[in-house]
py3Dmol code that shows the C-alpha trace and the ligand (Angstrom):
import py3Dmol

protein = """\
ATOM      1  CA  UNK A   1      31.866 219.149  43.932  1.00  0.00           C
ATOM      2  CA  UNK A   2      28.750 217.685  45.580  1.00  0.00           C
ATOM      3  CA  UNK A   3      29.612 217.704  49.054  1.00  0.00           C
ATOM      4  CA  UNK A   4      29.083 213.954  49.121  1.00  0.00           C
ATOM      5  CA  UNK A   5      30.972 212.636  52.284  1.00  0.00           C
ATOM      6  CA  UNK A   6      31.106 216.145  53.865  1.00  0.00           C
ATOM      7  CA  UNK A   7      30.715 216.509  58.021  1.00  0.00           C
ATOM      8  CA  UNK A   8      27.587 219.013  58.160  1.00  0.00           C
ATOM      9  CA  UNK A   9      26.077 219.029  61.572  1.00  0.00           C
ATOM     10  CA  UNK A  10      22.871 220.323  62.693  1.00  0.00           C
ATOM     11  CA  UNK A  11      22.290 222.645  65.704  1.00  0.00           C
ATOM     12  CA  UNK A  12      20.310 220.645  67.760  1.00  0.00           C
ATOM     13  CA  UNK A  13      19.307 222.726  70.715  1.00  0.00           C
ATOM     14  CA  UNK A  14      15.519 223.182  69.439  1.00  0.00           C
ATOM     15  CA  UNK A  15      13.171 223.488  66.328  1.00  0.00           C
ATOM     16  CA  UNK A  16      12.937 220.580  63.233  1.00  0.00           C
ATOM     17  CA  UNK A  17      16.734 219.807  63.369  1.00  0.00           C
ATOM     18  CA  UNK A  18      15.840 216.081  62.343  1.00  0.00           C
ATOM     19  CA  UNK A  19      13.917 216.952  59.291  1.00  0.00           C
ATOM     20  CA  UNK A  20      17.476 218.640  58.336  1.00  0.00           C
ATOM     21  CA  UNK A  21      19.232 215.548  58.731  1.00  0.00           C
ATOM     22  CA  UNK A  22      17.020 213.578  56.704  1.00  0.00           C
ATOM     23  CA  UNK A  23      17.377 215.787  53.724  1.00  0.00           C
ATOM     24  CA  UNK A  24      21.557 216.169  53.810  1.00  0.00           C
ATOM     25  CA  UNK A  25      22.054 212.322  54.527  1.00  0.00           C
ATOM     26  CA  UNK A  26      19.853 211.640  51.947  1.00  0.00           C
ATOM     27  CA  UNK A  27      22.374 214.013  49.836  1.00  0.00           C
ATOM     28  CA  UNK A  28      25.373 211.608  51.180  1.00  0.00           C
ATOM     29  CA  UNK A  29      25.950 213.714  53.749  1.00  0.00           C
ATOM     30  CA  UNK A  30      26.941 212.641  57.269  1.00  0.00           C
ATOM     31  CA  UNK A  31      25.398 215.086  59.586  1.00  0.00           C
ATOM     32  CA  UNK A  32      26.114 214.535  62.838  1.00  0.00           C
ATOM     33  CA  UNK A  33      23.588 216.615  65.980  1.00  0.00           C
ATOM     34  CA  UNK A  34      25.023 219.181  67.579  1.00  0.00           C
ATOM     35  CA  UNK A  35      24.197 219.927  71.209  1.00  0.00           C
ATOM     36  CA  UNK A  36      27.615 220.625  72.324  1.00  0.00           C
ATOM     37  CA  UNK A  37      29.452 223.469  71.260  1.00  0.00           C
ATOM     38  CA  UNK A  38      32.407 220.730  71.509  1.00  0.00           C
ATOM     39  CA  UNK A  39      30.797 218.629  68.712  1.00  0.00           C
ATOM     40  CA  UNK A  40      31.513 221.800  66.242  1.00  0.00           C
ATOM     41  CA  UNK A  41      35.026 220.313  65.642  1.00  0.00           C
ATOM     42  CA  UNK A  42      35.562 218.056  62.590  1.00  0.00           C
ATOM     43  CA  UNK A  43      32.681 219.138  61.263  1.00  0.00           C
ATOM     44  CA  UNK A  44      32.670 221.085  57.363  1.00  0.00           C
ATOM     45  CA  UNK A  45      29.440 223.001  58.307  1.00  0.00           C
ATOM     46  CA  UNK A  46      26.118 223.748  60.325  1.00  0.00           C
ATOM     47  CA  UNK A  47      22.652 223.552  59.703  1.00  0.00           C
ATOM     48  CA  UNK A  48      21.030 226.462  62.062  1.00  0.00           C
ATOM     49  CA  UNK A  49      17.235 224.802  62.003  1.00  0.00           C
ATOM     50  CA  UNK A  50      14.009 226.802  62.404  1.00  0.00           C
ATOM     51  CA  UNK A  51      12.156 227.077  65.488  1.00  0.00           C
ATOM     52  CA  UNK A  52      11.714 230.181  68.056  1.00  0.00           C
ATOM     53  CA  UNK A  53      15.027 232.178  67.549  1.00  0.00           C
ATOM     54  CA  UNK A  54      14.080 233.259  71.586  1.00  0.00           C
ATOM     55  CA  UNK A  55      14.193 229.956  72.775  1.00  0.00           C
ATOM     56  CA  UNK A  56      17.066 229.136  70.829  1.00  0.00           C
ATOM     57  CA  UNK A  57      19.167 232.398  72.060  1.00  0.00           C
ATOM     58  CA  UNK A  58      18.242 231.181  75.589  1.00  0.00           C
ATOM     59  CA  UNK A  59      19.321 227.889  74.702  1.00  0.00           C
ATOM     60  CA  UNK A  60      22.694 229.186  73.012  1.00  0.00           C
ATOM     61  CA  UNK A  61      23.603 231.208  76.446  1.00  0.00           C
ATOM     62  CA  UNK A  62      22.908 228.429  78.460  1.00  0.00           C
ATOM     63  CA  UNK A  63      25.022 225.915  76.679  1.00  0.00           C
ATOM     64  CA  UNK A  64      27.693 228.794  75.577  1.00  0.00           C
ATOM     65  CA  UNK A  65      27.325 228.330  72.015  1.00  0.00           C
ATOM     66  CA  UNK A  66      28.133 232.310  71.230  1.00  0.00           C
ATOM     67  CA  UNK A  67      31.992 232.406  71.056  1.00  0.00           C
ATOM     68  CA  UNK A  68      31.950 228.574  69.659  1.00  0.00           C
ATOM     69  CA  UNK A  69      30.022 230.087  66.990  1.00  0.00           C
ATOM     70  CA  UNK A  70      31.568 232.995  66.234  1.00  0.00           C
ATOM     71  CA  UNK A  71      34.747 231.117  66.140  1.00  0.00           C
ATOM     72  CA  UNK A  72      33.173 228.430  63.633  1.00  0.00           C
ATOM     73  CA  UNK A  73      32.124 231.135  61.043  1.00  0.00           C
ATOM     74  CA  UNK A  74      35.206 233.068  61.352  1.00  0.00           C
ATOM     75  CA  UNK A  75      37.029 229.626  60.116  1.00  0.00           C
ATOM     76  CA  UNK A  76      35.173 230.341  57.005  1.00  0.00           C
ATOM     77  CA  UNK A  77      32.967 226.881  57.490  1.00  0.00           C
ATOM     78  CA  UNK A  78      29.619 227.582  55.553  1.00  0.00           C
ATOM     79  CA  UNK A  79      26.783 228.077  57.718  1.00  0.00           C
ATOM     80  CA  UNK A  80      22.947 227.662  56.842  1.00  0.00           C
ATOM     81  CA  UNK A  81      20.500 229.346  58.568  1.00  0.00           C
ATOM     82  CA  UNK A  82      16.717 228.432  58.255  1.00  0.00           C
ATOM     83  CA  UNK A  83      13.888 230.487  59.729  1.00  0.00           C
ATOM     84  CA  UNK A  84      15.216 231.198  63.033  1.00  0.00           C
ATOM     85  CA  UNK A  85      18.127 230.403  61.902  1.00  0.00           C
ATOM     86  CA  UNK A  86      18.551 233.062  59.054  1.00  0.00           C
ATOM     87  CA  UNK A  87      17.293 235.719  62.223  1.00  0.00           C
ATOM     88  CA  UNK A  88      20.520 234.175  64.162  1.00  0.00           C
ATOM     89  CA  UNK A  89      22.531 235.099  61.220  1.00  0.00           C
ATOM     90  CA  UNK A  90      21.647 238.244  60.395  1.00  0.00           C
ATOM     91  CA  UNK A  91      23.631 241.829  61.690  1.00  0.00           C
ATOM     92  CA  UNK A  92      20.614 243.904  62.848  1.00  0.00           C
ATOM     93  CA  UNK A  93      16.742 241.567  63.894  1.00  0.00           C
ATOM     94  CA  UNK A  94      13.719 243.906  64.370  1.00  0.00           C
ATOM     95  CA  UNK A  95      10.082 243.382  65.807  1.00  0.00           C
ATOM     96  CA  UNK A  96      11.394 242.943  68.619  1.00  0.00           C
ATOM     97  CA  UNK A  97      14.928 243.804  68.410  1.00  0.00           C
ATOM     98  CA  UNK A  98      16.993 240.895  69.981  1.00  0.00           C
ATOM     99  CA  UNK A  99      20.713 239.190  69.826  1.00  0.00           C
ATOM    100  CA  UNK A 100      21.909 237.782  67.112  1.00  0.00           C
ATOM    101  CA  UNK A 101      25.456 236.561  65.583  1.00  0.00           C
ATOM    102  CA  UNK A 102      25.973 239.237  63.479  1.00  0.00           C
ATOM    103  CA  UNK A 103      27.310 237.068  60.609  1.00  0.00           C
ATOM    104  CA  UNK A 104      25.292 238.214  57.668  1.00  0.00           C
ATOM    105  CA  UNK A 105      24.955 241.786  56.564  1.00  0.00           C
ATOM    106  CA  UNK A 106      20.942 241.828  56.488  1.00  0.00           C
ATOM    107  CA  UNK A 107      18.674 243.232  58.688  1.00  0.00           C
ATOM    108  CA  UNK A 108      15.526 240.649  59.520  1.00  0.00           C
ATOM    109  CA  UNK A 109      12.143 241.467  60.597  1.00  0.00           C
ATOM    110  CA  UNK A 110      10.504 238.527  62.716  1.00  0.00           C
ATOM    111  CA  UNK A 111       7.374 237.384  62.012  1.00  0.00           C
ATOM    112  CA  UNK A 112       7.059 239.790  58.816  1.00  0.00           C
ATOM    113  CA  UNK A 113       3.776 238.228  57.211  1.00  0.00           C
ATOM    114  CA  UNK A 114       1.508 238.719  60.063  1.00  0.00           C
ATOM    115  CA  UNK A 115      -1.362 236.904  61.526  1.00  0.00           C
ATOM    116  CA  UNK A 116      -3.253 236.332  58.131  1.00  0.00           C
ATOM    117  CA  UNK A 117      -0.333 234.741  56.842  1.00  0.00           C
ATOM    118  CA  UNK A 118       0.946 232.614  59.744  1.00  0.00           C
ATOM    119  CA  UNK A 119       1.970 229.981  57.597  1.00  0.00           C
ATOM    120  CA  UNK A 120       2.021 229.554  53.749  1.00  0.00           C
ATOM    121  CA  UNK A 121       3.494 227.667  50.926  1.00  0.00           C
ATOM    122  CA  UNK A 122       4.214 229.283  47.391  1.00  0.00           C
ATOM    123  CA  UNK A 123       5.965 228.531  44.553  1.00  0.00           C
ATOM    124  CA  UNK A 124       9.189 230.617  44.563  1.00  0.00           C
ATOM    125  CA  UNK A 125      12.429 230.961  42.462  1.00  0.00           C
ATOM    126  CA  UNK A 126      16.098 229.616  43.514  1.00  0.00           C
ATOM    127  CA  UNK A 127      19.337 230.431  41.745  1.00  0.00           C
ATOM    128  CA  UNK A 128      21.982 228.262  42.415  1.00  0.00           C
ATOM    129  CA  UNK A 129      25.451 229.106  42.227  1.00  0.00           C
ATOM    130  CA  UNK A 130      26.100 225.609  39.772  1.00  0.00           C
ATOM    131  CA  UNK A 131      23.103 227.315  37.229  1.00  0.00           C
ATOM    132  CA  UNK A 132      20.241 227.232  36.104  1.00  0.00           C
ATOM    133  CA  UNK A 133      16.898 228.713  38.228  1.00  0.00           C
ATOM    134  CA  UNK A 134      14.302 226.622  39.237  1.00  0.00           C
ATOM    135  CA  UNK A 135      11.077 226.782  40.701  1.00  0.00           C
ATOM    136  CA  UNK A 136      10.371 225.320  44.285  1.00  0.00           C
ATOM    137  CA  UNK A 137       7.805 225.033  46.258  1.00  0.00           C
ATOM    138  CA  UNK A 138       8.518 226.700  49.877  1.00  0.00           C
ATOM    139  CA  UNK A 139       7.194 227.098  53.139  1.00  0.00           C
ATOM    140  CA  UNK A 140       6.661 229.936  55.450  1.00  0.00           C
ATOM    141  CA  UNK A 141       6.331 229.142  59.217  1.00  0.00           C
ATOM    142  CA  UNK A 142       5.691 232.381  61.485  1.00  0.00           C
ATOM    143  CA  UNK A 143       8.657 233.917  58.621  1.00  0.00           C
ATOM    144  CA  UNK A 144      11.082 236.228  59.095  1.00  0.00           C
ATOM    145  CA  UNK A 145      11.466 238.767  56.311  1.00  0.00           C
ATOM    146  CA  UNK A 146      14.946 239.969  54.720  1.00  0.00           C
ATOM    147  CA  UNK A 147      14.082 243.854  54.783  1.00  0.00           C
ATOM    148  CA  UNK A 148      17.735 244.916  54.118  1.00  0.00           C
ATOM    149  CA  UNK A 149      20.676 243.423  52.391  1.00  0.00           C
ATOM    150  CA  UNK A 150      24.366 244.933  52.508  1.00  0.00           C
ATOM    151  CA  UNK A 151      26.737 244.919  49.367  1.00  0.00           C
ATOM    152  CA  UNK A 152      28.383 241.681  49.875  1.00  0.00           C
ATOM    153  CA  UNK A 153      24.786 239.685  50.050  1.00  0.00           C
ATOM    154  CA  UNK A 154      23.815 238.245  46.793  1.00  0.00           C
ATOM    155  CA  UNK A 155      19.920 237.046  46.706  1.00  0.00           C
ATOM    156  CA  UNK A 156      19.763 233.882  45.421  1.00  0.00           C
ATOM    157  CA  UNK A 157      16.103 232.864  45.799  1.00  0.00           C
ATOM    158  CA  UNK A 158      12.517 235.052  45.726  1.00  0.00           C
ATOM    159  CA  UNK A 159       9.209 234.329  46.802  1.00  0.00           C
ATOM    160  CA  UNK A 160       6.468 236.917  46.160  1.00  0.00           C
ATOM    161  CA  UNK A 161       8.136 239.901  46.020  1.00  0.00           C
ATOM    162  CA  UNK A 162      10.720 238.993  48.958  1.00  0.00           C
ATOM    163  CA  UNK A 163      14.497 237.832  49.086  1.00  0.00           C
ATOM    164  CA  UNK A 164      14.134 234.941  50.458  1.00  0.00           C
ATOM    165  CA  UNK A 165      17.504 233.122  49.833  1.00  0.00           C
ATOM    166  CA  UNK A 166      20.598 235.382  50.165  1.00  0.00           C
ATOM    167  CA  UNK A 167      24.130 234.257  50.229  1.00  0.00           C
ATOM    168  CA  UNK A 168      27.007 235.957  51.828  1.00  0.00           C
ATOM    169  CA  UNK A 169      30.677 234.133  51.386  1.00  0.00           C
ATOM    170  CA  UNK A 170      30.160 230.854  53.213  1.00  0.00           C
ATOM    171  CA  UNK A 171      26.608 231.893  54.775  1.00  0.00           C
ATOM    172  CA  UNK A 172      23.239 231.355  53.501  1.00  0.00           C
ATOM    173  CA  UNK A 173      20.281 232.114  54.710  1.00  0.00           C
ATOM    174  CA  UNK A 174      16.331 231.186  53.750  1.00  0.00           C
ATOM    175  CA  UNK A 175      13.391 232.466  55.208  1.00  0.00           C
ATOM    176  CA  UNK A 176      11.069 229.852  54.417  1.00  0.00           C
ATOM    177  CA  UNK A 177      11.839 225.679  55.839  1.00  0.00           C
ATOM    178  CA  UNK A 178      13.467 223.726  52.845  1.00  0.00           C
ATOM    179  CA  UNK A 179      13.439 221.057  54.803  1.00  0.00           C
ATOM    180  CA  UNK A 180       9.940 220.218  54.612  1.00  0.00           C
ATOM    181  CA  UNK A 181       9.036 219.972  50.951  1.00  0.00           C
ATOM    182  CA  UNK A 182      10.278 217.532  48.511  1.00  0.00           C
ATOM    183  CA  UNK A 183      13.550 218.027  46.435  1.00  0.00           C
ATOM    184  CA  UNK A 184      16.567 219.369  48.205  1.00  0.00           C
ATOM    185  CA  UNK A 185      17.647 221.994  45.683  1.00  0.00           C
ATOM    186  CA  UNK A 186      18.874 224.893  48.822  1.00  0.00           C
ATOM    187  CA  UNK A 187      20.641 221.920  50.498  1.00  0.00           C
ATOM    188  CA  UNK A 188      22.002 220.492  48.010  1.00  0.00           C
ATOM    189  CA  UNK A 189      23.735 223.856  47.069  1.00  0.00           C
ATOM    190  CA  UNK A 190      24.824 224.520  50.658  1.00  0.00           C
ATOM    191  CA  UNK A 191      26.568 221.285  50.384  1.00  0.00           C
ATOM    192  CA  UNK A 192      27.981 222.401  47.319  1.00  0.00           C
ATOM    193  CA  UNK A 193      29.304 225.417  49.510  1.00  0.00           C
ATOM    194  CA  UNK A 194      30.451 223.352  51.837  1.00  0.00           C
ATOM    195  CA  UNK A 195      32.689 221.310  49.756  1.00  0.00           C
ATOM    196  CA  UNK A 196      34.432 224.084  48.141  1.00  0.00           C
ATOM    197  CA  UNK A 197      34.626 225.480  51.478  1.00  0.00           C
ATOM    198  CA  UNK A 198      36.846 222.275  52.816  1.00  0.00           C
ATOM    199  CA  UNK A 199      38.532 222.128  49.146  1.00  0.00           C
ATOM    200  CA  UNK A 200      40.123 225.346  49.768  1.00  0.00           C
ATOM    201  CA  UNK A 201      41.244 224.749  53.183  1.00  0.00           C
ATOM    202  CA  UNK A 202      42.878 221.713  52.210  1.00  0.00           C
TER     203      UNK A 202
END
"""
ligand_1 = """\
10
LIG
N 8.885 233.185 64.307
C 10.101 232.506 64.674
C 11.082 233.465 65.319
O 10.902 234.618 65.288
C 10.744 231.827 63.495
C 9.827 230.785 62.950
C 10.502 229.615 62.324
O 11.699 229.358 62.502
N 9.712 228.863 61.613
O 12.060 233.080 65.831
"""
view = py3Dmol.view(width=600, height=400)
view.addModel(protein, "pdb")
view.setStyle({"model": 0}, {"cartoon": {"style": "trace"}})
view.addModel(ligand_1, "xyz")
view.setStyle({"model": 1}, {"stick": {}})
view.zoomTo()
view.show()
């Protein structure tokens, strides 16, 4: 179940939504932009890209993309949040505290490495659901850091000393921007998701 052919869009109200793209068609993906909250319909999943989770929340009131979204998780579609996208997913976001979806059962700290550690890459482990861990290389923009995970979250990926993929159902979440290094292991497994999402609604 690859996930070849699947509809994943990505939310394309702000951040590195193209770089997204480029990774899940290159998967076989067709992944349509989302600016609408109509253009949710049809599709198997979302992409939630990084950026500034602020701007985006502003972005999400303005275009009403709360209850649209809420809705589309509650259909059991996988969602992937990146970044500011994991902070949209999460239950409870600290430093500051601010609104969030209230998807995932984790409680996110924004911008958890501090000003030495802006932005980093390291080499850090991912466990895919289809076996086997690997090693990948992954980048940390201005990162958000998992600082609490409920029951039902199952880390899937760790980067020194942090969580820094964790699964929930039909939500994933990374801290770090898959997107931007080379081989698409963490998309390639939400695609995965995806398809065994739509192969039980079918
Ligand atoms: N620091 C950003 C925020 O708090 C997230 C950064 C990112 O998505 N790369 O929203």
């Amino acid at each position: 179940m690859s996930g070849a052919g699947s509809a994943v869009g990505v939310l394309a109200l702000q951040g590195d939504f193209e770089a997204h793209a480029r990774v899940l068609r290159g998967l076989g993906a067709r992944c349509p932009a989302v600016r609408k909250a109509g253009q949710l319909d049809g599709l198997d999943g979302l992409v939630i890209p990084g950026g500034e989770s602020t701007t985006l929340i502003k972005l999400m009131d303005a275009f009403d993309f709360w209850e649209p979204l809420d809705a589309f998780i509650a259909s059991g579609r996988p969602v992937f949040g990146t970044c500011a996208g994991a902070i949209l997913l999460a239950s409870e976001v600290l430093n500051p505290e601010q609104r969030c979806l209230g998807a995932m059962d984790i409680t996110v700290e924004r911008n958890s490495y501090g000003r030495q550690l802006d932005s980093f890459e390291g080499a850090g482990r991912f466990r895919p659901h289809s076996g086997g861990e690997t090693e990948i290389e992954m980048v940390f923009i201005r990162a958000p850091r998992i600082t609490r995970m409920g029951a039902g979250v199952e880390a899937l990926g760790e980067c020194r000393g942090d969580t820094v993929v964790a699964r929930q159902g039909g939500l994933l979440a990374a801290t770090f921007h898959p997107e931007l290094s080379a081989g698409a292991q963490v998309h390639r497994h939400f695609l995965e998701m995806t398809a065994a999402a739509a192969a039980g609604r079918s």
